[in-house]
C-alpha positions in Angstrom: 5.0 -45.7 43.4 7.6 -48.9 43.1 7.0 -51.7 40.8 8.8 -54.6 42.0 9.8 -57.5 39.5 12.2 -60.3 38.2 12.6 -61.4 42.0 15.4 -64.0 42.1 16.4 -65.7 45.5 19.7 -67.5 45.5 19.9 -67.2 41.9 16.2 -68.9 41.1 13.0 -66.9 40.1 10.5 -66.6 42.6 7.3 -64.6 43.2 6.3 -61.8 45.3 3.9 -61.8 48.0 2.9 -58.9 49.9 2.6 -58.5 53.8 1.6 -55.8 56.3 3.7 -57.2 59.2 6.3 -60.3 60.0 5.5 -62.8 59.9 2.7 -62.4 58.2 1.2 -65.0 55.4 2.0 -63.1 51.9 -1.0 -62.0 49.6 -1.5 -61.2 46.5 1.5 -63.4 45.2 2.6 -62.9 41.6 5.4 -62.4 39.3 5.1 -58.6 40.1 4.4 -56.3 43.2 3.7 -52.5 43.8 5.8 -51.4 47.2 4.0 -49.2 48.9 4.9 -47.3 52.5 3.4 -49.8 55.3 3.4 -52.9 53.2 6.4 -55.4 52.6 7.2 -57.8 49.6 8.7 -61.3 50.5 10.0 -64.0 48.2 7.6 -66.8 47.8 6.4 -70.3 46.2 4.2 -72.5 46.2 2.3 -70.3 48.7 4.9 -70.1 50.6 7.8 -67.4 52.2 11.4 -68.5 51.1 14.6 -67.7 53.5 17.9 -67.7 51.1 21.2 -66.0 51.2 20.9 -63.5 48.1 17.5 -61.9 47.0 17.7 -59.1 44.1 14.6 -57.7 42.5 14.5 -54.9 39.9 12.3 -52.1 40.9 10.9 -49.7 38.5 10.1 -46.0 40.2 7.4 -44.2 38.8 6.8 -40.6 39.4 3.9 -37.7 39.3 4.0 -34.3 39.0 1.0 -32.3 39.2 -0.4 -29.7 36.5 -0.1 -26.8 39.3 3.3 -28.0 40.6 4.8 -28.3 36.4 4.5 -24.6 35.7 7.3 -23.5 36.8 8.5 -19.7 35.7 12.3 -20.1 36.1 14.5 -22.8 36.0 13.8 -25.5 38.8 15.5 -28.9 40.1 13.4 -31.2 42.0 14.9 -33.9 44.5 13.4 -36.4 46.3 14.9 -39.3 48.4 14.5 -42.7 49.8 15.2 -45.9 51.5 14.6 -49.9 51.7 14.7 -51.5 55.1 15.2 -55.1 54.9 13.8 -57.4 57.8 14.1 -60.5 58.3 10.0 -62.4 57.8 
């Protein structure tokens, strides 16, 4: 899961709303925002979707292993990957 936070747009804080598809009118605005596959964060205030020129947000990756999956007999290396796609709201 990614936790999404101190959002700054154009070098002012903003908050974080999520949506499902462009366009879309963002929910759940608030200082912080849990990205998950299907559902986008945009930049907001006063209820409303901001457009700038520079966005940064710090994101915070948490990670699960199960109890079947952590015994391990030998030594093991686990690797994951993944992406952002920006798009334009």
């Amino acid at each position: 899961m990614l936790n999404l936070s101190l959002a700054q747009l154009d070098g002012k804080r903003v908050k974080l709303g999520n949506v499902k598809v462009t366009g879309q009118q963002p929910d759940n605005m608030m200082e912080t925002a849990l990205l998950s596959p299907g559902v986008g964060v945009v930049p907001v205030q006063d209820e409303r979707t901001l457009k700038g020129a520079s966005f940064s947000v710090q994101v915070e990756i948490n990670t699960s292993v199960s109890g079947t999956a952590s015994r391990v007999a030998d030594r093991t290396t686990w690797r994951s990957s993944g992406s952002f796609e920006l798009v334009e709201n």
